[in-house]
C-alpha positions in Angstrom: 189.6 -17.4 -59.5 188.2 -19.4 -62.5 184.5 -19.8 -62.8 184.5 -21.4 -66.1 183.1 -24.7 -64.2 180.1 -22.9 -62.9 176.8 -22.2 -65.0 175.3 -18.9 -65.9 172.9 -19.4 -63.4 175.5 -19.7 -60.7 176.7 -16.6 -62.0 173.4 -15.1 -61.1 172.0 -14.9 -64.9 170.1 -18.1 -65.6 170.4 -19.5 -69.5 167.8 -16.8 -71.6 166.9 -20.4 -74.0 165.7 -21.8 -70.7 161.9 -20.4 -70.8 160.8 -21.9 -67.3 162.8 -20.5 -64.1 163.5 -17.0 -66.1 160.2 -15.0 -64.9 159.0 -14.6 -61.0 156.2 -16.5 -60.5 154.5 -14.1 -57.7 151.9 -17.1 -57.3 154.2 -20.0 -56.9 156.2 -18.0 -54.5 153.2 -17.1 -52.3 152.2 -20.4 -52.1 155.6 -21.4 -50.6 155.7 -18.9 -48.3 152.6 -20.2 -47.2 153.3 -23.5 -46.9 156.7 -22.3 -45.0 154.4 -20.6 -42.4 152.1 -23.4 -42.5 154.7 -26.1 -41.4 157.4 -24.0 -39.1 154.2 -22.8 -37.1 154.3 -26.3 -35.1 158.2 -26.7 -34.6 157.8 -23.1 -33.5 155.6 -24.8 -30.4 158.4 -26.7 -28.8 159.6 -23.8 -26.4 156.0 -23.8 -24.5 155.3 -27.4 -24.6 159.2 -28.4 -23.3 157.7 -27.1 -19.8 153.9 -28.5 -20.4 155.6 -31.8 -21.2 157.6 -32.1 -18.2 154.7 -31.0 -15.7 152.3 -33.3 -17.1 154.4 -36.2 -16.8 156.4 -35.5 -14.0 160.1 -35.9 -15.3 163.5 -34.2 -15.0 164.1 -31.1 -17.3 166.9 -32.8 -18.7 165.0 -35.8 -19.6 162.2 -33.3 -20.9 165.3 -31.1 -22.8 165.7 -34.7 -25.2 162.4 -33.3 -27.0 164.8 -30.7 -28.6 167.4 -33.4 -30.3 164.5 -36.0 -31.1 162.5 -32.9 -33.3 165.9 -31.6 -34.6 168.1 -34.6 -35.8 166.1 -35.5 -38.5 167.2 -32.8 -40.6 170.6 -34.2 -41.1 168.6 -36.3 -43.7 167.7 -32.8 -45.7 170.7 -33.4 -48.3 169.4 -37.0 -49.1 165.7 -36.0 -48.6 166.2 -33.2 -51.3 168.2 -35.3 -54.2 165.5 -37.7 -53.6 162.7 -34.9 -54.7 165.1 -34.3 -57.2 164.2 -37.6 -58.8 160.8 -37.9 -58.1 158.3 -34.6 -57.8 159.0 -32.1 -55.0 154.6 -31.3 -54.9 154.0 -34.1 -52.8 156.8 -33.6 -49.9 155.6 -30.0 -49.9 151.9 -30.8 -49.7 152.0 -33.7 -47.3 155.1 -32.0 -44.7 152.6 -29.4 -43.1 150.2 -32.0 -42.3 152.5 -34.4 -41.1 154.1 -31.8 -39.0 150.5 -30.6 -37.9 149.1 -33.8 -36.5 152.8 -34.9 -34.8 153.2 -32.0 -32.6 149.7 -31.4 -31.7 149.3 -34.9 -30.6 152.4 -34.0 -27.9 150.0 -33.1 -25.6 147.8 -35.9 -25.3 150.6 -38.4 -25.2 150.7 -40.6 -22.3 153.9 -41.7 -21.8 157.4 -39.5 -23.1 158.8 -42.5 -25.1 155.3 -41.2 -27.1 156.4 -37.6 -27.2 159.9 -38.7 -29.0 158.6 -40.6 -31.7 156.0 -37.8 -32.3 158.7 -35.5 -32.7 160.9 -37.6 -34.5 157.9 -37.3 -36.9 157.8 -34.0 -36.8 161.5 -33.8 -37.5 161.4 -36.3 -40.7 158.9 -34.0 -42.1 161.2 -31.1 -41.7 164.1 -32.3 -43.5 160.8 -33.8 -46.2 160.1 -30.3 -46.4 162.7 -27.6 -46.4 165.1 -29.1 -49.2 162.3 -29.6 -51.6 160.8 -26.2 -50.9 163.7 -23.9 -51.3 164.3 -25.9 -54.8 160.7 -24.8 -55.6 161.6 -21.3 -54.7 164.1 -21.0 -57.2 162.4 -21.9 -59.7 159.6 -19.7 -59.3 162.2 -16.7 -58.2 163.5 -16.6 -61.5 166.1 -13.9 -61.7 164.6 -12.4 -58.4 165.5 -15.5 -56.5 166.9 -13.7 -53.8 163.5 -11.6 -53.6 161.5 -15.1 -53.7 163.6 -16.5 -51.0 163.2 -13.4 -48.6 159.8 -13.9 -49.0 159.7 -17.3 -48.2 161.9 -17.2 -45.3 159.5 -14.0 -44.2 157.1 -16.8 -43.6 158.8 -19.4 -41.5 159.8 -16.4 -39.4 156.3 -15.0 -39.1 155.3 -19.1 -38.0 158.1 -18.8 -35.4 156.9 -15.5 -33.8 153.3 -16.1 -33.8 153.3 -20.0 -33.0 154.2 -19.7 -29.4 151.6 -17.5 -28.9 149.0 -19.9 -30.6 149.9 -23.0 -28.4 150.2 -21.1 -24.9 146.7 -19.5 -26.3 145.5 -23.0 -27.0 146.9 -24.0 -23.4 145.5 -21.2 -21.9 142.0 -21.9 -23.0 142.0 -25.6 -23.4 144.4 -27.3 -21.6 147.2 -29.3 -22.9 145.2 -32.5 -24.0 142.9 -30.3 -26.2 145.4 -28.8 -28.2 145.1 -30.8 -31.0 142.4 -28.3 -32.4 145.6 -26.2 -33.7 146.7 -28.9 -36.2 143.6 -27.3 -38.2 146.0 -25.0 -40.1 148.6 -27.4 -40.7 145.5 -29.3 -42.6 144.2 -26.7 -44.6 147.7 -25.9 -46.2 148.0 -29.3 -47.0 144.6 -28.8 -48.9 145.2 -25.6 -50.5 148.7 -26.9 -51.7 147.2 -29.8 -53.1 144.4 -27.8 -54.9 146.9 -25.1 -56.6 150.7 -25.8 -56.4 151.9 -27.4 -59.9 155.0 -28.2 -59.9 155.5 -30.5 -63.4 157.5 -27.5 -65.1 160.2 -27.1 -62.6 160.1 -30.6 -62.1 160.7 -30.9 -65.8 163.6 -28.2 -66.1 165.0 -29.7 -63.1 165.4 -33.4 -65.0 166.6 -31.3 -68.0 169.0 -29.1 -66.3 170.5 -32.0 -64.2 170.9 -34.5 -67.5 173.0 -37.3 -66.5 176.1 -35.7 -64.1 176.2 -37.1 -61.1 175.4 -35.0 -57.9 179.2 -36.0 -56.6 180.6 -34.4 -60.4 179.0 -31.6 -59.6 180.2 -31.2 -56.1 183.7 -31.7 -57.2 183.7 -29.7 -60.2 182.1 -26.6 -57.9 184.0 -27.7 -54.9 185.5 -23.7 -54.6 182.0 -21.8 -54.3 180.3 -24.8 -52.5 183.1 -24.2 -49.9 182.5 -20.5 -49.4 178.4 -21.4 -49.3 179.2 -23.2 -46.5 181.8 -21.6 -44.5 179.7 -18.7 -44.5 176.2 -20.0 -43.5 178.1 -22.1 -40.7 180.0 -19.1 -39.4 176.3 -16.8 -39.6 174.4 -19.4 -38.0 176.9 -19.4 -35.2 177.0 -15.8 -34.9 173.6 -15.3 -34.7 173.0 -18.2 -32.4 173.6 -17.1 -28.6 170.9 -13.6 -29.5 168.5 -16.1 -30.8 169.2 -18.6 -27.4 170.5 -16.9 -25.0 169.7 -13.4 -24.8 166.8 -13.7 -22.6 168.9 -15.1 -20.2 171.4 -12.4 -20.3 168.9 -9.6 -19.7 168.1 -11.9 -16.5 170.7 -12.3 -15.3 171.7 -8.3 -15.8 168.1 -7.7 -13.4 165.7 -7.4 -16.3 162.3 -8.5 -16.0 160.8 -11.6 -18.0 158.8 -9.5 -20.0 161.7 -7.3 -21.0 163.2 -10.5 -22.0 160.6 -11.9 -23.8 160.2 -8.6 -25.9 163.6 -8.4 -26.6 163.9 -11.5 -28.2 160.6 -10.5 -30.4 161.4 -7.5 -31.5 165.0 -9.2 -32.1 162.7 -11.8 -34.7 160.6 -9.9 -36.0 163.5 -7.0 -37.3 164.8 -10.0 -38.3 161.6 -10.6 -40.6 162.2 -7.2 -42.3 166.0 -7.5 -42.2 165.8 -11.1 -44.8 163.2 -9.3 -46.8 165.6 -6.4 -47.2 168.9 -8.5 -47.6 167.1 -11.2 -50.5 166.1 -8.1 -52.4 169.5 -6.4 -52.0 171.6 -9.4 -53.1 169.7 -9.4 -56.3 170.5 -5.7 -57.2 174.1 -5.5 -55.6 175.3 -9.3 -56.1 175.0 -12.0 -52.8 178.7 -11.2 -52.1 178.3 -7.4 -51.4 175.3 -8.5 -49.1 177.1 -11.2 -47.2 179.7 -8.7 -46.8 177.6 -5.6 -45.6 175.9 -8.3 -42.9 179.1 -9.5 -41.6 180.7 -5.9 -41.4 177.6 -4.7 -39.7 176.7 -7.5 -37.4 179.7 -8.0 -34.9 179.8 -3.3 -34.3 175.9 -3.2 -33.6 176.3 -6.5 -31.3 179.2 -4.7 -29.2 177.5 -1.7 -29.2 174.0 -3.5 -27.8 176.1 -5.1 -24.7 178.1 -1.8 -24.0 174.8 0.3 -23.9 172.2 -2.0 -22.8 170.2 -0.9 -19.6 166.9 -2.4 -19.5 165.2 0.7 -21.3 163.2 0.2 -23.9 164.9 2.7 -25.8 167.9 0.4 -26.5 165.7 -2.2 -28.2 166.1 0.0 -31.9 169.9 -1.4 -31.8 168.5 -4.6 -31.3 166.0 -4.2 -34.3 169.2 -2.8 -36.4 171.2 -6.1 -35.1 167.9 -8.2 -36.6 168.0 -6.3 -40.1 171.9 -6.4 -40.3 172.4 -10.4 -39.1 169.5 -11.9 -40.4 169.8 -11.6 -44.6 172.2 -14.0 -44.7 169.6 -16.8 -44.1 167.9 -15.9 -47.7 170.8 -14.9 -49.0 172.6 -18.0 -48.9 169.8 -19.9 -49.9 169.7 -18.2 -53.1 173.3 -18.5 -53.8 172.9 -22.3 -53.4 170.5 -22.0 -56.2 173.1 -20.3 -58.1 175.9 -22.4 -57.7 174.1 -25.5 -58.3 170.7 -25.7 -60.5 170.9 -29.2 -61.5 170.8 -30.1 -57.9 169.0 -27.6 -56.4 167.0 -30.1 -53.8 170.3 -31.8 -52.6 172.2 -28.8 -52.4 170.0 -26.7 -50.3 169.5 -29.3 -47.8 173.2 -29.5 -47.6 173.0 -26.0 -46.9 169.9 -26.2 -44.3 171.9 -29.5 -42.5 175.2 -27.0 -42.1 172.7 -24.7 -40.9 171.4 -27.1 -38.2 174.7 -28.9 -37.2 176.3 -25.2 -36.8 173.5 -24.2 -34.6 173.7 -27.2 -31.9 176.8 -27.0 -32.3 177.5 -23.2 -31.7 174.6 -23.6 -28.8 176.9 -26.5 -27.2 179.8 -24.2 -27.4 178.6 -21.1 -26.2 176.8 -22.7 -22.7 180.2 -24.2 -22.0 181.6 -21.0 -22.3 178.9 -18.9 -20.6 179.2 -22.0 -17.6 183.1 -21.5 -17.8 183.4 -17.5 -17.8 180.4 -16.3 -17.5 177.4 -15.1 -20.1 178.4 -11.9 -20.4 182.4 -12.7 -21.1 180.5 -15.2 -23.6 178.4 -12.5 -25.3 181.5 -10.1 -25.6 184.0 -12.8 -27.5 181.1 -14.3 -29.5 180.2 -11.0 -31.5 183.1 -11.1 -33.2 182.6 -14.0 -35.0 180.0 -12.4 -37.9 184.0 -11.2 -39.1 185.3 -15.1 -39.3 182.2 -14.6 -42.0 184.4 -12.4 -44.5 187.0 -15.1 -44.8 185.2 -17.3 -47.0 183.4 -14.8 -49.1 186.1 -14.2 -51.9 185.3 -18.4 -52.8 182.4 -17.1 -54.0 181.5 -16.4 -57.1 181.6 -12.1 -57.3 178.4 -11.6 -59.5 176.1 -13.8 -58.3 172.2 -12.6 -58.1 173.0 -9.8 -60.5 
């Protein structure tokens, strides 16, 4: 395979002339882990307020179910969103998403009618695709040659959001009631400060403009249309591997007899391994290359998975093989947004949102998929045939480029 086409950096060693992006910036990268907690806190809220929605105003759960497109759509627009920030300066979509995505979703609750709910989420959505593409950028500039350390990080904090927001809103329920939960956009608001106080982002913005000179994103694409390929087979063919553990496993320990509790701890111990497991992985594909790591996930993923539905009897000693399921099937998510960093450093805003939209259209589509299937032969058929497809994963792994990260 020739990789004459692709820079040193997609090779994993970025150019030693190029002073900025060569050093890990431990601030810069704490700061975007922050902000990644700061903004997927309030998506994280959709699961409770779904059912708090549809009680308050009395309609269908199908029609409430539309909340879950109208927040999620919007990040189709990631790829655009980031070669915009590209252009301009990536500090203000950063600083300005959490508080967009802050006051949209804790407004749900007082909304009086649900053509109100949509457009708040559609809000929250825009400010989604506004902020992922531009942040991971951002992260690879301050990784450096840790980028897959700086990336586990970051993605350690939109997990952290996802396991703790849920909590926060039913909390806020619990104690307020629905219409009062607007308190919680609080943190959303403080990020927002904090980033505007101390993120600076005119050197990466800089070696950005320099690094992208005047080739045209579609150049790019075409001259690294081999790697960009096996980028995004591979985070389409994760996403959908991982998908029906992260949807649909509460509802298999249901319908096995399993309490809702069991169910509901399950799926968090399933997250937050999967905290540990990224942190792991983006470490790992910095000392051993990404393709070794993607590799090792995929190997590892579709064994542990058969393993979990053979042995799995409602004790709670079975949940360690679904914490080694969360280390071994979660990495990929920072890995493979480090390796778009690598393939692509002119473009990194544009390219990672291509990445994140594969990510999204894989995961409604996979969650499409697997209900039919569950409706047509049942969930547990469904589980069995879908943990083989972490495998589908090693197909696409020789199109990318072997020393990347290292």
């Amino acid at each position: 395979m020739n990789h004459s086409a692709i820079p040193r950096a997609a090779t994993g060693r970025l150019a030693a002339r190029d002073e900025y992006g060569t050093v890990y910036d431990r601030k810069g990268v704490a700061l975007m882990a922050w902000a990644h907690f700061a903004h997927d806190l309030y998506p994280s809220f959709l699961g409770v307020l779904v059912p708090a929605v549809q009680t308050k105003l009395s309609i269908p759960l199908a029609v409430a179910s539309l909340m879950v497109p109208a927040q999620q759509m919007p990040s189709i627009l990631q790829p655009f969103i980031g070669y915009l920030a590209d252009r301009t300066s990536r500090r203000w979509f950063v600083i300005l998403a959490p508080a967009t995505a802050a006051v949209s979703l804790s407004l749900v609750g007082l909304a009086p009618h649900f053509a109100v709910v949509v457009l708040l989420l559609l809000c929250s959505g825009i400010s989604s695709a506004a902020f992922h593409a531009p942040a991971v950028a951002l992260v690879g500039e301050f990784g450096g040659r840790h980028t897959g350390r700086a990336m586990a990080i970051f993605m350690t904090g939109g997990e952290l959001a996802r396991t703790l927001g849920p909590l926060l809103i039913t909390a806020a329920i619990a104690f307020l009631t629905l219409e009062d939960t607007a308190v919680v956009m609080a943190v959303g608001l403080v990020a927002a400060v904090t980033l505007y106080l101390t993120l600076d982002t005119r050197a990466g913005d800089e070696a950005s403009r320099q690094r992208r000179g005047e080739q045209p994103l579609r150049r790019l694409l075409r001259r690294r249309w081999l790697p960009m390929t096996g980028l995004l087979g591979v985070t389409a063919l994760n996403t959908v591997s991982v998908t029906p553990m992260t949807f649909f496993l509460v509802k298999l320990l249901q319908t096995r007899g399993h309490s809702d509790l069991y169910g509901g701890v399950a799926l968090s111990t399933l997250y937050a391994s999967g905290i540990i497991g990224g942190l792991i992985g983006g470490t790992l594909s910095d000392r051993l290359g990404r393709r070794p790591t993607l590799a090792l996930s995929a190997l590892l993923t579709a064994p542990l998975t058969l393993v979990y539905l053979a042995l799995e009897n409602g004790s709670w000693a079975v949940l360690g093989l679904i914490v080694l399921i969360g280390l071994a099937a979660m990495p990929p998510r920072s890995v493979t947004l480090a390796l778009a960093n690598d393939i692509m450093p002119e473009a990194r805003g544009p390219v990672a949102g291509l990445t994140l939209a594969t990510s999204f259209v894989a995961q409604s589509l996979a969650a499409l998929g697997f209900g039919a299937l569950a409706d047509l032969i049942g969930i547990e058929p469904a589980f069995w045939w879908s943990a083989w497809v972490s495998l589908l994963g090693l197909l696409f792994i020789p199109l990318i480029p072997p020393v990347s990260g290292k």
